[in-house]
Steps between C-alpha positions, in 0.01 A plus 500: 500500500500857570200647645338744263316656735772626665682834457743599758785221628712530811851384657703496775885489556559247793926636545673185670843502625640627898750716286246734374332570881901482664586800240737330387379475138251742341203362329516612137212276331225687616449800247656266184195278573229754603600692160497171299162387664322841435608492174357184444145625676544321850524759787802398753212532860761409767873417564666365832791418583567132732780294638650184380233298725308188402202558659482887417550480153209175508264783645554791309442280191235359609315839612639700174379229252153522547535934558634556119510365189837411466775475754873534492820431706830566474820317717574196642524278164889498470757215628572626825350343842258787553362495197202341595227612221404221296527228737233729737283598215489077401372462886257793476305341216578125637750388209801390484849611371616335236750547217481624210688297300515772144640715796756326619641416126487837410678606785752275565551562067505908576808461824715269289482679171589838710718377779304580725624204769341198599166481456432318861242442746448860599440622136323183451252626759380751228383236280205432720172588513117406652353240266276571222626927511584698158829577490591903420825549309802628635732627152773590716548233712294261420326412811111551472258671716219284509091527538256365698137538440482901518887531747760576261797456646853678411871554559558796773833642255362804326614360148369128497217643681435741217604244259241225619238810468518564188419124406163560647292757290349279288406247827305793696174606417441882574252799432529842404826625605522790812576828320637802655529876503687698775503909550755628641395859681772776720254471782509325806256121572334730793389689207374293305355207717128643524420556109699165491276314717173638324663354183513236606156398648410647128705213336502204739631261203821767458755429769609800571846601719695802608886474539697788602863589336756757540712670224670787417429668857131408475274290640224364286215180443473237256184389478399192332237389351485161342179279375397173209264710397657754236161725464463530916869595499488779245204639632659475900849702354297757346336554811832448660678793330215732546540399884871618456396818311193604728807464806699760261789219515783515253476135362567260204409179345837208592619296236517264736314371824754591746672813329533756721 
């Protein structure tokens, strides 16, 4: 049961795969989930990045779970060797593996009817998960994330990772959603950084940030202010823009967070 009491919900990204920190391959889960999450009222607190390692992956778990609310991975639940996800995440809360038998019939149904090749033991692997998890769906190709008390765990490929997320809305419990206004001013962040930082100690519950841009031959600052509380936000841009106006700064409201 959800705890009534509470109004602001938290998550981290735990990003699992030796690919991501070689280079190699570039993570591109974060911001689909962060923008899915804040949607939903649960502010994305932390994201790391760790190797396919038994023991790591046990520990960041095991430290993140308790931080947050909710906790998600992506990597390491596909048929190759390395993919070591579920079977670690089954030791970390002392179950065991097991098939999934609806899984495996649905899978083995789904490469037949598409010739897809044999379905064999590596594909096979994908059909297992720790005992007594919730499966999350996988339309695309049918292998499921799965959950485990509050560690949600999904596929690394950007579209059965976003796939499996958008499964979840109605399984996450969340608050107000994180809204945001950002200013964009023709002045530099040296400018701007002491009315800034009075601003802020004005509105500690705003988060408030200053990113600089360049374009069309000018430099310039987007700063960003972003809060739950829609009342605390209006009245923190109003003061914003007359920061911007008392610095005689050519500025305007973004459509967007992020516009320059």
């Amino acid at each position: 049961m959800a705890d009534t009491e509470k109004t602001e919900y938290t998550a981290c990204l735990i990003v699992i795969g030796n690919e991501i920190l070689s280079g190699r391959t570039r993570d591109a889960n974060l911001q689909y989930l962060a923008e899915k999450l804040n949607a939903w009222g649960i502010q994305m607190r932390e994201a790391r990045v760790i190797p396919d390692v038994e023991q790591t992956i046990i520990d960041a778990v095991h430290e993140c779970r308790v931080k947050y609310d909710y906790i998600f991975t992506t990597g390491g639940i596909g048929p190759t060797h390395d993919d070591i996800t579920a079977a670690t995440i089954a030791k970390a809360f002392g179950r065991e593996l097991a098939l999934d038998q609806e899984t495996y019939d649905r899978m083995a149904s789904h490469y037949f009817a598409n010739n897809m090749g044999d379905f064999n033991a590596a594909r096979q692997k994908m059909c297992y998960v720790p005992e007594g998890s919730t499966l999350i769906g996988n339309s695309i190709s049918i292998a499921p994330g799965f959950q485990v008390e509050n560690v949600f765990v999904l596929a690394g490929v950007p579209s059965i990772m976003r796939a499996m997320v958008d499964t979840l809305q109605n399984r996450l419990v969340g608050g107000k959603p994180v809204q945001s206004r950002s200013l964009n001013m023709f002045m530099g962040e040296g400018a701007v950084a002491e009315g800034l930082t009075s601003l802020q100690a004005a509105y500690p519950e705003v988060d408030m940030g200053s990113y600089p841009f360049y374009r069309d031959g000018r430099f310039g600052t987007s700063l960003v202010i972003r809060a739950a509380d829609e009342a605390k936000l209006e009245a923190a841009a109003d003061d914003l823009a007359a920061l911007a106006n008392s610095l005689d700064a050519e500025w305007h409201w973004a459509a967007e967070e992020g516009e320059p």
